[in-house]
C-alpha positions, 0 to 999 in steps of 0.5 A, spaced: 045 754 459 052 752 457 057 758 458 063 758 453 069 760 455 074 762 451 081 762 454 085 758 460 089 763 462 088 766 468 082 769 468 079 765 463 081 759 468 078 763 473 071 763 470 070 756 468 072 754 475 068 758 479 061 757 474 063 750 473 064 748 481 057 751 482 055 746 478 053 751 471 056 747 464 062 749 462 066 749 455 073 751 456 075 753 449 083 754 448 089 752 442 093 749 447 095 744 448 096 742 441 098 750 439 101 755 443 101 763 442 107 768 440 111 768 447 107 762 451 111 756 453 107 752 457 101 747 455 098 748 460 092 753 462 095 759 467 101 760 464 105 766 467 108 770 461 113 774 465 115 774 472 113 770 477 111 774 482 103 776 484 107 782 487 106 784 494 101 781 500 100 786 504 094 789 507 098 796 507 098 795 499 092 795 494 094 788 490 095 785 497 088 787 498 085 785 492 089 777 493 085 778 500 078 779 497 079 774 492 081 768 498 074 770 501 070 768 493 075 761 494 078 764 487 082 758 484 087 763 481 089 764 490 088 758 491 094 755 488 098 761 488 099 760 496 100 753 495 105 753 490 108 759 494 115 760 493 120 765 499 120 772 496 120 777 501 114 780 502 111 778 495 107 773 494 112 769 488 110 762 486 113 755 483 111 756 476 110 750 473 106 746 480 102 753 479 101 751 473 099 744 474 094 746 479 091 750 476 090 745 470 089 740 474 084 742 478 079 744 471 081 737 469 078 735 477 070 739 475 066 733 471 061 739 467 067 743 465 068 741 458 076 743 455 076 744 449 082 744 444 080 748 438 081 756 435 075 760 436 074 765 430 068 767 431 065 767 438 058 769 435 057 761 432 057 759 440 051 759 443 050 760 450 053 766 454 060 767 451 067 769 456 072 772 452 078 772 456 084 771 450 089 775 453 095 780 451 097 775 446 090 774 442 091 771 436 090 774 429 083 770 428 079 773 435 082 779 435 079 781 427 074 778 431 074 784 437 076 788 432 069 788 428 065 787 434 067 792 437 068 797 432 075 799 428 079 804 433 077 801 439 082 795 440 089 797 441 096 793 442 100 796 446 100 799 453 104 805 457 102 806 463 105 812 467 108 811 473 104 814 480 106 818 485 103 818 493 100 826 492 103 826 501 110 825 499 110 832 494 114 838 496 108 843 496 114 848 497 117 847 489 111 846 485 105 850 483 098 849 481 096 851 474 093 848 467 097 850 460 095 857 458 090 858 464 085 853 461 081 849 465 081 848 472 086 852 476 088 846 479 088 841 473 095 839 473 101 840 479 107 843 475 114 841 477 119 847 474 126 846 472 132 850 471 136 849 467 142 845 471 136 841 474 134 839 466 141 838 464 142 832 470 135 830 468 136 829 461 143 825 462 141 821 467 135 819 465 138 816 457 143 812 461 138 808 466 137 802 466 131 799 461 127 793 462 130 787 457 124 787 452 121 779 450 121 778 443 113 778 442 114 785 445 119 789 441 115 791 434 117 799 435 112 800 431 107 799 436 110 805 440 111 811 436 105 813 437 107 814 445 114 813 445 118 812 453 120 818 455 127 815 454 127 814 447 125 821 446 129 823 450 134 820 447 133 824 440 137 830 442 138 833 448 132 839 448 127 833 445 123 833 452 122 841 452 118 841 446 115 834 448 112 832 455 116 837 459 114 843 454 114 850 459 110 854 454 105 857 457 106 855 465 108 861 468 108 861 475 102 864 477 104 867 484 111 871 481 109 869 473 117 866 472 117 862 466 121 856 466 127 851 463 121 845 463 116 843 467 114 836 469 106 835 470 102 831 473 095 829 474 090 828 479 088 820 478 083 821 483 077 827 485 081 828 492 088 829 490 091 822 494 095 821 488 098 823 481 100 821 474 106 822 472 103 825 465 107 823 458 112 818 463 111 812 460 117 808 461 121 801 459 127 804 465 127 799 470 122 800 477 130 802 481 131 806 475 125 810 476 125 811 482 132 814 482 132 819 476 124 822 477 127 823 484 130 828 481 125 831 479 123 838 483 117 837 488 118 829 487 126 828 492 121 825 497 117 821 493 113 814 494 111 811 488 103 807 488 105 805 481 111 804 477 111 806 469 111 800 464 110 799 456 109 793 453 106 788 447 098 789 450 092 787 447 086 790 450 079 795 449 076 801 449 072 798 456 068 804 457 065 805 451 065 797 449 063 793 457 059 795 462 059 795 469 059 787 470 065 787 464 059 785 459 057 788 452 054 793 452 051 791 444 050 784 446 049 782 454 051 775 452 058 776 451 063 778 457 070 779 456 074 778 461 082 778 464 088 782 461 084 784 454 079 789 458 083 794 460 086 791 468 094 790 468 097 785 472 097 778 473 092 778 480 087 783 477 087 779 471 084 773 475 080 777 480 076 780 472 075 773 471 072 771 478 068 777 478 065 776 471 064 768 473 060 771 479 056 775 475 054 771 470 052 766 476 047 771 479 045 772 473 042 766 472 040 765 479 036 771 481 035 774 474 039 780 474 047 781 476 049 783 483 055 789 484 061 788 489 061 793 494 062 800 493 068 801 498 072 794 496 078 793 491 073 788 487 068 794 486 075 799 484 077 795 477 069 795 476 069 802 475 076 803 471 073 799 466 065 802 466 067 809 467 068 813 460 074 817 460 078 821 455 085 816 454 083 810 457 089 805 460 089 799 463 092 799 470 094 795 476 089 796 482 091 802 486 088 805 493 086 811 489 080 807 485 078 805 492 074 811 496 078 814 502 075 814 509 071 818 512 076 820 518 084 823 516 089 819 519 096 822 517 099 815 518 099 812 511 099 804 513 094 804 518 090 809 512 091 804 508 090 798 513 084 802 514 081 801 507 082 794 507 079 792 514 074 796 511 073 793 505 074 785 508 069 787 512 064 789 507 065 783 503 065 778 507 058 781 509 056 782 502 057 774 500 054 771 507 048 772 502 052 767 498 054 761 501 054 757 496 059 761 492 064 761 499 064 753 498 
């Protein structure tokens, strides 16, 4: 069975060389080096597009956890991120172009993985198991592909993502909790009201932060007008935000029915409450920026941000109405997709989709059947946020609140959260003594 894997970046790198270091034969189809997409600049397989940070390498934070479970499946993408590794705090930041020579060099390394250089159209025409993991930027050939197989308004080219709040850190005392006119639950969304003052400073601060500089392949504006950055609307008129995100129609204060200037809500991003989206902030403002002006915010002063906003030139599905749990194709079980395009955000979580499909697809051909991660570690998290149908799926970075709490309250947020990831460490490490071969 020859597996056909289409992309070398992170994920698509990650597939090959998992599949291929346990001996299964591999093709590895990518443009380069002979071409490169909009915003590539390197020939070489695992290009990092923007920054070179893979973000935090902590056990108290979730990517740190993801980075750890991932080392326990000998992933490629680890590997030589931790070899090439360069001082960057308490983040794990890499030398780009010794990353990138790792990586490629260590596919060139596996005899049965065989690196093509060639455009795929049409995934179909290969035979064997497909991986598509073409990335943000898929070139206009395969993403007329996706857009066909997947089904026209499934495939969209843009990401905004709202930032995330630990819901710990919220003044309970200066929200409340009520839905728009009474509808739904009463708890469905926590309100935070303002005057007019708080507005008023709000609004002047918020249109003269500091915005992210966008790459040239992310500045089509045409892509964002239909969820614009809070900033830009805000910056269409002074009253703009208080007849768009901020509207305080129909949220009166349930306990003394006050009515407000405008009103901030957020949304639970998890059944418990741990954590709340800052709904309608998507944001190009830098993550100091945001920090400062949604501070501002009534009920938000004291703040921790599990997950900054951030809008930019994407490429992804509509995941839960397209993969299943295993990242493959409801519609046809042969085609996976993997990386960025399936709806996980970041660099780290992009490699972990590819060593999560690449050992999926093992099992599959070994046991006959495609074996989950367990429930309570990172890994297992992203699974879900792919499969799990929801209104208006976004692609995210993996967070504490896709992974289940403990059993137990602990008040202190660092030990919780090195709880979790002890907990999840152990119950991997436990789960993969059944595959050695995959721990090399």
């Amino acid at each position: 069975m020859i597996i056909n894997v289409i992309g070398g970046g992170l994920a698509g790198s990650e597939v090959a060389y998992l599949l291929g270091r346990l001996g299964y034969s591999v093709k590895l189809f990518d443009i380069k080096p002979e071409k490169l997409t909009v915003g590539h600049k390197s020939k070489k397989f695992g290009e990092l597009l923007c920054s070179n940070s893979l973000r935090g390498d902590s056990l108290t934070n979730a990517v740190g956890l993801l980075k750890a479970e991932m080392r326990i499946l000998n992933s490629l993408i680890m590997d030589c991120a931790y070899k090439t590794k360069i001082p960057a705090g308490s983040a794990l930041a890499v030398d780009r172009h010794k990353f990138e020579e790792c990586i490629t060099s260590a596919l060139n390394s596996l005899k049965n993985v065989e690196i093509i250089c060639k455009e795929i159209e049409n995934p179909e025409d290969l035979g064997g198991i497909k991986v598509v993991a073409t990335g943000p930027l898929s070139t206009d050939p395969i993403t007329n592909w996706i857009s066909k197989i997947t089904g026209e308004g499934n495939l969209y080219f843009f990401d905004a993502i709202a930032p995330i709040v630990d819901g710990e850190t919220i003044d309970y005392n200066r929200v409340f909790f009520a839905s728009r006119y009474g509808k739904g639950g009463g708890d469905d969304y926590l309100n935070c009201p303002m005057n007019r003052d708080e507005y008023l400073k709000f609004y002047r601060e918020l249109i003269n932060a500091e915005t992210v500089e966008l790459k040239d392949f992310e500045r089509d504006k045409k892509l964002f007008e239909g969820c614009l950055p809070i900033e830009e609307i805000a910056r269409r008129g002074e009253d703009a935000l208080r007849f768009g995100p901020l509207k305080p129609v129909g949220l009166r204060h349930p306990k003394t029915g006050e009515e407000f200037y405008a009103v901030v809500q957020l949304r639970k991003e998890d059944s418990e409450g741990r954590f709340y989206n800052l709904v309608g902030f998507q944001t190009h403002l830098t993550y100091p920026e945001q920090k400062r002006v949604f501070r501002l915010i009534p009920g938000l002063e004291g703040a921790r941000f599990e997950r900054y906003g951030r809008m930019h030139r994407n490429t992804y599905i509509n995941s839960p109405k397209i993969l299943d749990e295993f990242f493959r194709m409801k519609k046809d079980p042969r085609i996976f997709f993997a990386g960025q395009i399936t709806g996980v955000e970041g660099y780290v979580e992009s490699a972990a989709s590819g060593l999560m499909v690449g050992f999926y697809i093992h099992t599959l051909l070994k046991y006959g059947k495609t074996i989950q991660f367990p429930e309570v570690t990172a890994l297992r998290g992203l699974s879900k946020h792919i499969s799990t149908p929801i209104k208006n799926f976004q692609p995210t970075n993996i967070t504490f609140s896709l992974i289940p709490d403990l059993n137990v309250r602990i008040r202190n947020k660092k030990e919780r959260r090195l709880k979790i990831s002890e907990r999840s460490l152990e119950a991997l490490e436990e789960f993969v003594r059944d595959f050695q071969e995959v721990l090399g």
